[in-house]
DOZA-998691 format. One record per residue (C-alpha): residue number from 0; y, z, x. Coordinates in Angstrom, 3 decimals, decimal comma. Layout:
BEGIN
[pt NUM [Y Z X]],
...
end
This chain:
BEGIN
[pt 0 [-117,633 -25,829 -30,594]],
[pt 1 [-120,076 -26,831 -32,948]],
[pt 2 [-120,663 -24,762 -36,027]],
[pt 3 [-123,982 -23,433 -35,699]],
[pt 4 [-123,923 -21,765 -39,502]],
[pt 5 [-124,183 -24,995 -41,254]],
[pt 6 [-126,641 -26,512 -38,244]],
[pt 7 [-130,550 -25,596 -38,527]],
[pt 8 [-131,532 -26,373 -35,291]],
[pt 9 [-128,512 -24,308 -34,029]],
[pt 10 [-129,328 -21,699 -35,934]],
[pt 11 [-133,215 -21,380 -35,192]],
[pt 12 [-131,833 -21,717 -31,521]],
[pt 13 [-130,007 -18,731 -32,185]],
[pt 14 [-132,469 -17,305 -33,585]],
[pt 15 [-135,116 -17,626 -30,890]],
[pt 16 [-132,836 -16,207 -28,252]],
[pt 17 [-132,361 -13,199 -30,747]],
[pt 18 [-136,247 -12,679 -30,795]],
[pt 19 [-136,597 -13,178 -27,053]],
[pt 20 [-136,677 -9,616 -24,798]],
[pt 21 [-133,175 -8,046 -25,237]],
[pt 22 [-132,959 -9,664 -28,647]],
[pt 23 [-132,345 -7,423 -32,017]],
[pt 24 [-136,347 -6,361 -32,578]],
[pt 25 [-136,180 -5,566 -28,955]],
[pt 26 [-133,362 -3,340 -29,363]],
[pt 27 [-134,584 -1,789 -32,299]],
[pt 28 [-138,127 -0,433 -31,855]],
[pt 29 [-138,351 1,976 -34,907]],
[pt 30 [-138,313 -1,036 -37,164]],
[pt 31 [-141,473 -1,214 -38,639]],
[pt 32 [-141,440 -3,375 -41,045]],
[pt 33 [-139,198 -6,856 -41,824]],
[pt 34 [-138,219 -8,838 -45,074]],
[pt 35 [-137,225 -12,311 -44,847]],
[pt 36 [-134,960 -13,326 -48,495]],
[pt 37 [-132,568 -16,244 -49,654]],
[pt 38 [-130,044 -15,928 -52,424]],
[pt 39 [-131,121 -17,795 -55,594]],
[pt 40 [-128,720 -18,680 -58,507]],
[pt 41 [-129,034 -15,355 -59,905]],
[pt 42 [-127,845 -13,628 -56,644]],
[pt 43 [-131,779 -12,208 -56,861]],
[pt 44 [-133,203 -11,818 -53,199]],
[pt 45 [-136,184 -14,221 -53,281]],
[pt 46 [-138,531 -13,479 -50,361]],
[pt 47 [-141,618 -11,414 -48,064]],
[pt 48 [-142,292 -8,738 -46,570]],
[pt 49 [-143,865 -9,048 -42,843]],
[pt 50 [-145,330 -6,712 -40,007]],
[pt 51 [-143,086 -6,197 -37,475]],
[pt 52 [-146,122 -8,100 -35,140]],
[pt 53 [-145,401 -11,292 -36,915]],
[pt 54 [-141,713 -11,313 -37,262]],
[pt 55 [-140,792 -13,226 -33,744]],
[pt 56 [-141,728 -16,153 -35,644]],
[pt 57 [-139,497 -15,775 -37,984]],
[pt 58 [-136,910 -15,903 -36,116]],
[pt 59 [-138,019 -19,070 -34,121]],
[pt 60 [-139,582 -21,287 -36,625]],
[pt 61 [-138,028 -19,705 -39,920]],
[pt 62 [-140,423 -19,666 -42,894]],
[pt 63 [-141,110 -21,669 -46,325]],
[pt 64 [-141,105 -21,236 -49,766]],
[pt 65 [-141,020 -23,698 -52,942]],
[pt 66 [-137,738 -24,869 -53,585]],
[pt 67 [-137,948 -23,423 -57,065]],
[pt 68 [-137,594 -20,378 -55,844]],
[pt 69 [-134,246 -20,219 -55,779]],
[pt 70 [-133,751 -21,778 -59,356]],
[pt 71 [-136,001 -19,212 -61,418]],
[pt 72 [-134,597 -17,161 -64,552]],
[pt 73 [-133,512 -13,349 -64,720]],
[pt 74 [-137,039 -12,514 -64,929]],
[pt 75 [-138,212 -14,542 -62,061]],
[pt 76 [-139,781 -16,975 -64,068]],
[pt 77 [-139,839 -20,858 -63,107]],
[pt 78 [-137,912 -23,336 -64,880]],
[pt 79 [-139,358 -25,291 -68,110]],
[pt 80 [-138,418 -28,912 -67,265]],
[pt 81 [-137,110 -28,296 -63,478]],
[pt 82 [-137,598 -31,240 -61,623]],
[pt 83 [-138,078 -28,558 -58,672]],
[pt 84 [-141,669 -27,759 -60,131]],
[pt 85 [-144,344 -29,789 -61,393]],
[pt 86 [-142,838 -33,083 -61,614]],
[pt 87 [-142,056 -32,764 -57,536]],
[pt 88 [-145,380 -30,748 -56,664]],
[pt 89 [-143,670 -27,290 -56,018]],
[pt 90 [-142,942 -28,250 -52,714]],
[pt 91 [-141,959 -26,339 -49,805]],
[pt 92 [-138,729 -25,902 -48,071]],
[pt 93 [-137,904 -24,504 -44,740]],
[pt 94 [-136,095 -21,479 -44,664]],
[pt 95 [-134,042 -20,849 -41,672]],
[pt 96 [-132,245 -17,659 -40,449]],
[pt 97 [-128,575 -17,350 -41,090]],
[pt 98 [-126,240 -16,875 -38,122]],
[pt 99 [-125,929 -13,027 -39,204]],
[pt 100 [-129,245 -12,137 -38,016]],
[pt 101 [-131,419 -8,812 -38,538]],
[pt 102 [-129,294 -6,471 -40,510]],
[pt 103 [-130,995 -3,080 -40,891]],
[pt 104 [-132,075 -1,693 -44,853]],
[pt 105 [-130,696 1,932 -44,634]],
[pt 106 [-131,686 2,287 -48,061]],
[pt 107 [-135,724 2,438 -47,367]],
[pt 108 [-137,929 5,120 -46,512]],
[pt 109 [-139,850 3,204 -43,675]],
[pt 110 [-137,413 1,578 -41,097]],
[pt 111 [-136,914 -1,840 -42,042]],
[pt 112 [-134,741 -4,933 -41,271]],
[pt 113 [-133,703 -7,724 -43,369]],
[pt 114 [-133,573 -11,762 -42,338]],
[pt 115 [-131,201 -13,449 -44,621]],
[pt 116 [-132,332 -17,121 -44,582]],
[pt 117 [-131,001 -20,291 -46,878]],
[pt 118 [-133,169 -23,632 -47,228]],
[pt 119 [-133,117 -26,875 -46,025]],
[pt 120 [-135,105 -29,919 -46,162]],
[pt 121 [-137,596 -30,552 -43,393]],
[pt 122 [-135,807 -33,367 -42,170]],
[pt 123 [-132,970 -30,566 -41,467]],
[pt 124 [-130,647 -31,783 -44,617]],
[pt 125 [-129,124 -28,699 -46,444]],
[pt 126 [-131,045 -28,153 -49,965]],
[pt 127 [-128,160 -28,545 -52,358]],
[pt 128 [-130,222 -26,119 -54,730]],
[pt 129 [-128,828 -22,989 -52,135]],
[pt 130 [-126,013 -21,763 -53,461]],
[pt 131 [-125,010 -20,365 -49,681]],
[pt 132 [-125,074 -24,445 -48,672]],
[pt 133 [-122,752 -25,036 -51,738]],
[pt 134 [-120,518 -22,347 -50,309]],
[pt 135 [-120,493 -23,676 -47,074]],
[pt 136 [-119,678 -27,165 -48,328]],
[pt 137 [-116,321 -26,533 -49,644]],
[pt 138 [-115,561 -24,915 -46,632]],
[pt 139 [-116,330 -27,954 -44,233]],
[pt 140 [-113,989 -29,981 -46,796]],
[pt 141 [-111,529 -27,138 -45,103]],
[pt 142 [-112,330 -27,641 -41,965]],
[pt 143 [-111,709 -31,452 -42,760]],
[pt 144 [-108,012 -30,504 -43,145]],
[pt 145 [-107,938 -27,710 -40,253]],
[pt 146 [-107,272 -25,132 -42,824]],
[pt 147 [-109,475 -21,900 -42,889]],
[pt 148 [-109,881 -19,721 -46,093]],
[pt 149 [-108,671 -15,419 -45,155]],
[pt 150 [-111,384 -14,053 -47,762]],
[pt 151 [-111,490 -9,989 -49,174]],
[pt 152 [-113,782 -9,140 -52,972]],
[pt 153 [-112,945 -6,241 -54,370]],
[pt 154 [-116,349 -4,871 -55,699]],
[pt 155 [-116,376 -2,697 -59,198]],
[pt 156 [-119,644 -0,992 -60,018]],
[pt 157 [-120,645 1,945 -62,485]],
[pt 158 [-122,996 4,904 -61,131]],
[pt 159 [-125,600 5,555 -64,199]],
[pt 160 [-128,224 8,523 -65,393]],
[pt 161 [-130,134 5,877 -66,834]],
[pt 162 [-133,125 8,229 -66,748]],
[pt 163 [-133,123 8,419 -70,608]],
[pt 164 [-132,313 5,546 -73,313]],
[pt 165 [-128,688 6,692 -73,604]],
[pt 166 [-126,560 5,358 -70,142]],
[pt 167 [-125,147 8,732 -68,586]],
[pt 168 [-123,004 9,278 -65,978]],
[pt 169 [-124,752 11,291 -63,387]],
[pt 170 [-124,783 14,397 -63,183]],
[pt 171 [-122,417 15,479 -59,566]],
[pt 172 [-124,564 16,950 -56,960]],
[pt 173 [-122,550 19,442 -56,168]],
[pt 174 [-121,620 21,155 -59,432]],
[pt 175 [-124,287 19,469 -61,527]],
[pt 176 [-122,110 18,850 -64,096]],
[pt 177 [-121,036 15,517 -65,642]],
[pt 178 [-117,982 14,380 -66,450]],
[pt 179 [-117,569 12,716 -69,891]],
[pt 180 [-114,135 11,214 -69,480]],
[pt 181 [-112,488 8,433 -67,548]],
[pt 182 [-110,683 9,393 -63,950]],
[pt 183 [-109,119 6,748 -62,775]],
[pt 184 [-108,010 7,755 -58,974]],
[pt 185 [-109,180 10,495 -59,403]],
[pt 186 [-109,966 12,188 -55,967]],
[pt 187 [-112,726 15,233 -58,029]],
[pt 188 [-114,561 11,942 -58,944]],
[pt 189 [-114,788 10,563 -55,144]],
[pt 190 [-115,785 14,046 -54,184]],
[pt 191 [-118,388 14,787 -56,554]],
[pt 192 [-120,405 12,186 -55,027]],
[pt 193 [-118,952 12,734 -51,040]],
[pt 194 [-122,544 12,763 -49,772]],
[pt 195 [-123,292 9,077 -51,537]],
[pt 196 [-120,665 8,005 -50,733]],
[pt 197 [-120,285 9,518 -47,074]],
[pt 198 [-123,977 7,767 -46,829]],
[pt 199 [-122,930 4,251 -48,375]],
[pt 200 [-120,071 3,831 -45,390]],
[pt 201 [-122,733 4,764 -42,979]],
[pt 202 [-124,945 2,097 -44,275]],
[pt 203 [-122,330 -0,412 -44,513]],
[pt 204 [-121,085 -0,037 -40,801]],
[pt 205 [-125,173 -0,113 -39,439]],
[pt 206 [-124,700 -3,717 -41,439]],
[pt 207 [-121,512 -4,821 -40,180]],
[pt 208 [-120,315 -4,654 -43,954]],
[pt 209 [-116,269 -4,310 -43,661]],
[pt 210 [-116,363 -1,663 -46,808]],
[pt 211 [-112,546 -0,478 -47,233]],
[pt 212 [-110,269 1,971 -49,579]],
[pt 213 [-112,471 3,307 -52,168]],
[pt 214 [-111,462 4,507 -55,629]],
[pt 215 [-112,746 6,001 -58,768]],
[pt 216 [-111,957 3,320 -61,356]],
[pt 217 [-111,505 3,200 -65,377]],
[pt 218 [-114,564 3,591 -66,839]],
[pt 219 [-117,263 7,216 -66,496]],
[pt 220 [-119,103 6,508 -63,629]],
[pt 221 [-116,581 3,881 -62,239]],
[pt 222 [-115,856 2,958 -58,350]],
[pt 223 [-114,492 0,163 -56,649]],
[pt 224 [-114,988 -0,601 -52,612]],
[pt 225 [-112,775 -3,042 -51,123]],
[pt 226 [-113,978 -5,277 -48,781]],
[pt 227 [-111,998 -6,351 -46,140]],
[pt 228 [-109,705 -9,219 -45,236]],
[pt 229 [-111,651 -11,780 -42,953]],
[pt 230 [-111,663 -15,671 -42,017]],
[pt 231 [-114,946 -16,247 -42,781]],
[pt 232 [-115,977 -16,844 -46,150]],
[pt 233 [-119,527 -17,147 -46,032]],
[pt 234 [-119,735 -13,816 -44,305]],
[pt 235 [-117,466 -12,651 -46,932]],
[pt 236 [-120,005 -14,012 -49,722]],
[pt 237 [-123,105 -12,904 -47,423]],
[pt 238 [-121,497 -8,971 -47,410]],
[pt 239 [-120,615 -9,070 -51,112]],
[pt 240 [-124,294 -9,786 -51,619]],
[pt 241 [-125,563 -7,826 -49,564]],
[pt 242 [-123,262 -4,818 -50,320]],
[pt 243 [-124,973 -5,095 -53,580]],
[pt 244 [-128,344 -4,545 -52,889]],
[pt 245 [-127,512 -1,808 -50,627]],
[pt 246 [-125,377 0,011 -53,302]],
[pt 247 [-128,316 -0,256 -55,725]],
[pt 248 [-131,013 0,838 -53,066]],
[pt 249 [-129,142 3,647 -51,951]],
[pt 250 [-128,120 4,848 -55,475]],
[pt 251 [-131,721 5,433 -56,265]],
[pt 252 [-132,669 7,050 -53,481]],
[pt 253 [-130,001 9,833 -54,825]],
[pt 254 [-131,698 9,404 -58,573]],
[pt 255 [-129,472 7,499 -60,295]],
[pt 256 [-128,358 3,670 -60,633]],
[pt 257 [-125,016 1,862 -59,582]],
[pt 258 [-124,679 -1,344 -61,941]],
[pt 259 [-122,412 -4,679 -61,831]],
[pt 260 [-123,545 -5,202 -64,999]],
[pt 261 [-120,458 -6,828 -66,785]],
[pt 262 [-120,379 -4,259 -69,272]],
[pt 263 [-122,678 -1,756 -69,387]],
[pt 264 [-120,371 0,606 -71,638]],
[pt 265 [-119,167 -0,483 -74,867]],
[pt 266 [-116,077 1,796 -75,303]],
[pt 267 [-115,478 1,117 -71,455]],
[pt 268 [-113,614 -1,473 -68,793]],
[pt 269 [-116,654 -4,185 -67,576]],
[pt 270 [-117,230 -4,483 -63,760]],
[pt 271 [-115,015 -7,055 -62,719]],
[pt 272 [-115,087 -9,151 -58,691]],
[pt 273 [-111,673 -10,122 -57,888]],
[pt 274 [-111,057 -11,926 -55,330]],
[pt 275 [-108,330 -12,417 -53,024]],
[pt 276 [-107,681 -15,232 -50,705]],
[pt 277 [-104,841 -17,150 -48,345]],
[pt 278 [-105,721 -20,057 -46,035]],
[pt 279 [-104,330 -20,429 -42,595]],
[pt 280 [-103,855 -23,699 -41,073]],
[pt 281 [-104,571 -24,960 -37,761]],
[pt 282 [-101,860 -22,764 -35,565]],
[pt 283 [-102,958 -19,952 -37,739]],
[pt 284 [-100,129 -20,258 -40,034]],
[pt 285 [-100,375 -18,934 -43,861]],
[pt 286 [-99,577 -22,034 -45,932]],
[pt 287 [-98,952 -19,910 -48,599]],
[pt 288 [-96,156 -17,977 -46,724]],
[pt 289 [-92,406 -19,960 -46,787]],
[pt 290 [-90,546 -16,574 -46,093]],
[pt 291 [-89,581 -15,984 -49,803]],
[pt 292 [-91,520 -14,016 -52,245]],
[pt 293 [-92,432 -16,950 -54,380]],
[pt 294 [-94,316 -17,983 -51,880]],
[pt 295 [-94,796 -22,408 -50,519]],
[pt 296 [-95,339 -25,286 -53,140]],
[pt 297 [-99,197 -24,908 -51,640]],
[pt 298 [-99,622 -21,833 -53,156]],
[pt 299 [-98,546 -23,309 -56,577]],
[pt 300 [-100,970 -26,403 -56,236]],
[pt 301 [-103,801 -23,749 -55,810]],
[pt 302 [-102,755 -22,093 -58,611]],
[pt 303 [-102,948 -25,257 -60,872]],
[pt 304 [-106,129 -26,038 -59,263]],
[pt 305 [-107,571 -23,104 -60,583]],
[pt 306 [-106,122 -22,981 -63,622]],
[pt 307 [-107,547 -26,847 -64,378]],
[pt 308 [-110,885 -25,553 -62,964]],
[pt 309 [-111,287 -22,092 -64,909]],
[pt 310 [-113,125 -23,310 -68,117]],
[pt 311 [-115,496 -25,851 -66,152]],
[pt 312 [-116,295 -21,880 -63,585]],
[pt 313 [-116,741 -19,837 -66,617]],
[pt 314 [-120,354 -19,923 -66,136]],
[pt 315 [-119,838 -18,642 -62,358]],
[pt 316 [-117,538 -16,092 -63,416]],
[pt 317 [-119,964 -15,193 -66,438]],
[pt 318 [-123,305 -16,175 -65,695]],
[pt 319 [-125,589 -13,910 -68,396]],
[pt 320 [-124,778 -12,803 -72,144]],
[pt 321 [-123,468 -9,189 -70,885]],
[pt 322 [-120,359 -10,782 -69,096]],
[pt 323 [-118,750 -11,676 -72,173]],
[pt 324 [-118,498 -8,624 -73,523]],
[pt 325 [-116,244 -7,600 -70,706]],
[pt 326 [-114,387 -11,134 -71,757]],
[pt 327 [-112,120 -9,459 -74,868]],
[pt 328 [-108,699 -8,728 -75,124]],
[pt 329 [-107,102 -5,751 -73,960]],
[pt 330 [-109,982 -4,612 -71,939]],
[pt 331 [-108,225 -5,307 -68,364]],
[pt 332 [-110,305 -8,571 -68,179]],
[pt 333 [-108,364 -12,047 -68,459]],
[pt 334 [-109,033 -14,076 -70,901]],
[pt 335 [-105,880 -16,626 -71,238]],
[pt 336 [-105,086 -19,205 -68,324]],
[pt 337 [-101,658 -17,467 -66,840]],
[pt 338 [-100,469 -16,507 -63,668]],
[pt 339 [-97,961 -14,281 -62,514]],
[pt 340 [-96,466 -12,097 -59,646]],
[pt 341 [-97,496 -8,601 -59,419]],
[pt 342 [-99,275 -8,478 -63,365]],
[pt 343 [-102,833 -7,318 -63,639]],
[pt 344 [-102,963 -8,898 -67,017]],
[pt 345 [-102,498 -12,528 -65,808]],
[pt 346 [-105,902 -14,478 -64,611]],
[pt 347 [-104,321 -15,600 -61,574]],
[pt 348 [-101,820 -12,790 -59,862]],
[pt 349 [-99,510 -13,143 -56,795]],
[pt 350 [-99,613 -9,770 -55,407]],
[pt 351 [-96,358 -8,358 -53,866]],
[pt 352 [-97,225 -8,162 -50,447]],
[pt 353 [-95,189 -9,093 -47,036]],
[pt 354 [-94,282 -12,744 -46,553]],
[pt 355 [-96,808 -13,379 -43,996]],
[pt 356 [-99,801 -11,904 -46,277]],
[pt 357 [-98,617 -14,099 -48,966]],
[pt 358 [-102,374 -14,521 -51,429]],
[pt 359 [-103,903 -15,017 -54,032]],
[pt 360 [-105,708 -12,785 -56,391]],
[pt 361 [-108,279 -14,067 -58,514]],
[pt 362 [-109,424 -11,431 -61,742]],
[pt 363 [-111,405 -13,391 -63,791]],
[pt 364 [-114,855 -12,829 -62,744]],
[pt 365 [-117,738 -9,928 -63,389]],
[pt 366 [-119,242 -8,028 -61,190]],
[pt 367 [-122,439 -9,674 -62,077]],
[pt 368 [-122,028 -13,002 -60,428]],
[pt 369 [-123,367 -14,591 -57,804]],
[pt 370 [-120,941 -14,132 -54,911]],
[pt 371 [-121,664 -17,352 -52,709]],
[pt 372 [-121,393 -19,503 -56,212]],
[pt 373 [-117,711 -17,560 -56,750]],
[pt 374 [-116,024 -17,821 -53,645]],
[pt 375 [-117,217 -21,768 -53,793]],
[pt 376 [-115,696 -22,683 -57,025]],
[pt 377 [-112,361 -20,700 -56,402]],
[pt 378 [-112,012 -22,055 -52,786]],
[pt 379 [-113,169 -25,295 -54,738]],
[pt 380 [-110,831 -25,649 -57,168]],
[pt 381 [-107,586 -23,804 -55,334]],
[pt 382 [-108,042 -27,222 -52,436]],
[pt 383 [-108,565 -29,296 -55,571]],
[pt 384 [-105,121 -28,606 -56,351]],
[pt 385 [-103,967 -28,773 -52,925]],
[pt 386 [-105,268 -32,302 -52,706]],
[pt 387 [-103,709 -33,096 -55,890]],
[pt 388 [-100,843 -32,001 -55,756]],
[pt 389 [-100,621 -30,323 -58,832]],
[pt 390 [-97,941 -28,612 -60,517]],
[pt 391 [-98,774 -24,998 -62,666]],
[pt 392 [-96,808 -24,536 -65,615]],
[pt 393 [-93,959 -21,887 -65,116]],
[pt 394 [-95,424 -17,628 -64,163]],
[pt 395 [-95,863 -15,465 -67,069]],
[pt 396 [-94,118 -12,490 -67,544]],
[pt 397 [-95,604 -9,193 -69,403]],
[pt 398 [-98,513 -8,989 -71,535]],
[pt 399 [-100,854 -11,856 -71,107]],
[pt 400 [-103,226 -10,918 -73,955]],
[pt 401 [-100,151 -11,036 -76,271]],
[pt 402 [-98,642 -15,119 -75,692]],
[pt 403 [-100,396 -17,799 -76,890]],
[pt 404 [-102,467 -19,215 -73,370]],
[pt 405 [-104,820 -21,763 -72,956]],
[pt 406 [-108,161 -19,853 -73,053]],
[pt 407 [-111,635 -19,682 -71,125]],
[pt 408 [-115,037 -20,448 -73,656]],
[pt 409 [-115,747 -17,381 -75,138]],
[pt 410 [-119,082 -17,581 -75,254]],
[pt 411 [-122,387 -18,070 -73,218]],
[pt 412 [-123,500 -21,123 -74,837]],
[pt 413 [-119,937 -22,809 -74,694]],
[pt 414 [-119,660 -22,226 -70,899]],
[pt 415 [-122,593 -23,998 -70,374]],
[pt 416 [-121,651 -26,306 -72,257]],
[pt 417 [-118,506 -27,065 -70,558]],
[pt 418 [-119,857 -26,462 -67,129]],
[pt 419 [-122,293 -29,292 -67,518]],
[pt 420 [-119,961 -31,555 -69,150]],
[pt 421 [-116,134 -30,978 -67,642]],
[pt 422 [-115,369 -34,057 -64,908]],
[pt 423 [-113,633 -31,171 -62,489]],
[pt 424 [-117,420 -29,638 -62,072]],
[pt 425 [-118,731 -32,096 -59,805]],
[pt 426 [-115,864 -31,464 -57,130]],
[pt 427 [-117,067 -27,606 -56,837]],
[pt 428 [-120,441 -28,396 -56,422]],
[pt 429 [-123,315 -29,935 -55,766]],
[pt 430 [-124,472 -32,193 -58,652]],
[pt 431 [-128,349 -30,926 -57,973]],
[pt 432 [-126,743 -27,169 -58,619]],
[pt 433 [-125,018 -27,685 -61,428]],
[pt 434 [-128,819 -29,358 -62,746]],
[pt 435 [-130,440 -26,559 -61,898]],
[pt 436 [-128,112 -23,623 -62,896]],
[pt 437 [-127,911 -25,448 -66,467]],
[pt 438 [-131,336 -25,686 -66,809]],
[pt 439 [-131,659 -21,839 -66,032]],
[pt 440 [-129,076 -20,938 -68,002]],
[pt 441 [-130,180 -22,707 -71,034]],
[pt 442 [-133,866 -21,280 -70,609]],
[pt 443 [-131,984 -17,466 -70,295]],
[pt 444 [-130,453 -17,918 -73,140]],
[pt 445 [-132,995 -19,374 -75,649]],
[pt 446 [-135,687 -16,351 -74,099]],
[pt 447 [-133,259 -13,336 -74,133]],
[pt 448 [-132,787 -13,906 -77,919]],
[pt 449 [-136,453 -12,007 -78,163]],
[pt 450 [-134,860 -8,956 -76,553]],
[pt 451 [-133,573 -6,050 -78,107]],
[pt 452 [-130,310 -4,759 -76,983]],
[pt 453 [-131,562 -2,006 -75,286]],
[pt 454 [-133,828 -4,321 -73,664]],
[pt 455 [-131,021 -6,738 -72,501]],
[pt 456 [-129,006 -3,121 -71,219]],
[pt 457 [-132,763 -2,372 -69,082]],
[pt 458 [-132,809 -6,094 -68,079]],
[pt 459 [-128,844 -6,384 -66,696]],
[pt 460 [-128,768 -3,139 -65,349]],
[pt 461 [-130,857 -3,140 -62,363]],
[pt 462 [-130,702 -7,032 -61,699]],
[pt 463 [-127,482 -8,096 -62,064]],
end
């Protein structure tokens, strides 16, 4: 069967039968109102809001917007110098829906629905600009070798009283107390918040959102949700983002923010987005799995693939100045190029798990990235290393942060640095991306030098 997800007439196809009588609208007739969005670089949801009256059209013909707008800053500004802008007369693209279709917004007072849609050209060519089309790229090279990518993100977030210029934990409903400390699995901290959180899993099933074990992590204020296992990694990237916005809408609604900020908490662990992943060949095989607990010579030539790759990713896995704060020794967040089995302070980890399940777990990102951009440049750089061949040097054992590893830039203006110039950059993506998310990058970080740090914490907090 064709795939439809990478296809724009296939997927306007599917979307006209959706808006036909029996379709999703049809089904739903207390929506009131839609929103039609796109992911840009930033992971920000670019898009409109339209009557219910008009929305059948959406789902037929799609809708446009400028192609810039899905390479503008952290403010929503447009690129100084993007060739996407004046030089190219801010021209339109067509925006057409994803195969997920209408997911609901349980996070709004007036019943709404969302239409995730990505861009394309009007001649029906992909706009390499989309980071969901970059995503979707490495995964036909995949396809190419009948291998599929078994995707699950682990997602770290902080709930936050930001309600005065001092972050707070927030005060527990129940009790209305707060609790200063740290409570790592803690089950009081999970049950303070049992209606949020009772709420959130609601939300997530009404969006087909595979939300798993939840814990209370590290840091004050600190949860995880796991996201399921699945073969399909743009639906993995398309819940991670929109897990997100839901997590943030639904926090306010109960007064108080949940952030992915990298490191909203100086004297606390950052928000990391690890990421775990096997790939099953055509028979459904693990090609990781050869019945031992070392797992095949595959795994190990994913391993070196993302190991090479690491310091040309940096920027995906820390896109804004906030991320490396989280990137410092000792703080559970890698920062030299090991891996290991079963050790959370390696950037690469094996986890003990049986034969069959045999993955990878990748720890070096924040929770502020942009998920579609992540999952391409591991799944990227782990077939890199399948194609290649390529050998890793021998597992760590112990403490990372204490043996002398190859290390990741350190700082913003290095990673983009290295992410513009490394030769392994232009086999993760798009050559047009990597333009653009330079470009942004560079503009970000001349601007937020203006800011006050309690301005950056206002900035990162709610849109990251």
């Amino acid at each position: 069967m064709k795939d439809r997800s990478t296809d724009p007439a296939g997927a306007a196809a599917d979307a006209e039968h959706q808006g036909a009588p029996g379709g999703w609208l049809h089904a739903h007739p207390h929506i009131h109102s839609v929103r039609v969005a796109a992911c840009d670089l930033n992971a920000q949801a670019r898009g409109k809001r339209v009557p219910r009256r008009f929305a059948h059209a959406l789902e037929t013909k799609g809708t446009r917007f400028p192609f810039s707008i899905l390479n503008l800053d952290i403010w929503g500004e447009d690129i100084e110098d993007s060739p996407l802008v004046f030089e190219s007369g801010d021209a339109d693209g067509a925006l057409i829906p994803t195969e997920r279709g209408f997911v609901p917004m349980p996070w709004l007072d007036t019943p709404t629905a969302l239409l995730p849609v990505w861009m394309f050209h009007h001649d029906g060519r992909p706009f390499a600009g989309d980071p969901r089309h970059a995503l979707a790229a490495v995964l036909g090279r995949y396809a190419a070798r009948g291998l599929t990518p078994v995707v699950a993100t682990e997602m770290e977030f902080y709930l936050v009283d930001d309600s005065t210029r001092q972050l707070r934990v927030p005060k527990a409903p129940g009790s209305g107390k707060r609790r200063p400390g740290a409570e790592t699995l803690s089950m009081r901290a999970l049950d303070a918040f049992d209606l949020f959180f009772t709420e959130l899993y609601d939300a997530c099933e009404a969006m087909d959102i595979p939300a798993n074990t939840a814990i209370s992590e590290a840091g004050i204020g600190q949860f995880e949700i796991d996201l399921a296992h699945q073969p399909d990694a743009l639906k993995a990237a398309d819940d991670a983002w929109l897990f997100k916005l839901l997590i943030q809408g639904q926090a306010r609604r109960h007064g108080f923010a949940a952030s992915f900020m990298a490191k909203p908490y100086p004297d606390y662990a950052g928000n990391g987005m690890h990421v775990h992943f096997s790939v099953l060949d055509a028979d459904g095989r693990n090609v990781f799995d050869d019945g031992t607990a070392k797992g095949s010579d595959t795994l190990r030539h994913a391993v070196a693939g993302l190991l090479s790759a690491a310091p040309a990713s940096t920027l995906v896995f820390a896109p804004h100045l906030n991320s490396y704060d989280r990137l410092v020794p000792g703080a559970h967040a890698p920062t030299g190029l090991g891996w290991a089995y079963e050790n959370r302070t390696a950037a690469i980890r094996i986890p003990d798990s049986p034969h069959e399940h045999r993955r990878i777990e990748h720890r070096m990102s924040g929770g502020d990235v942009n998920p579609y951009l992540l999952l391409a440049v591991i799944l990227g750089a782990a077939l890199a290393g399948i194609e290649d061949r390529a050998t890793p040097p021998a597992p760590i054992t112990g403490n990372a942060y204490a043996q002398d590893l190859p290390r990741i830039p350190d700082a913003w203006a290095a990673a983009i640095e290295r992410f513009e110039r490394d030769p392994l950059t232009p086999r993760l993506l798009p050559e047009a991306l990597v333009r653009n998310m330079v470009l942004t990058k560079r503009q970000e970080l001349r601007d937020i030098e203006d800011l006050s740090e309690a301005e950056r914490q206002d900035l990162y907090l709610d849109t990251v």
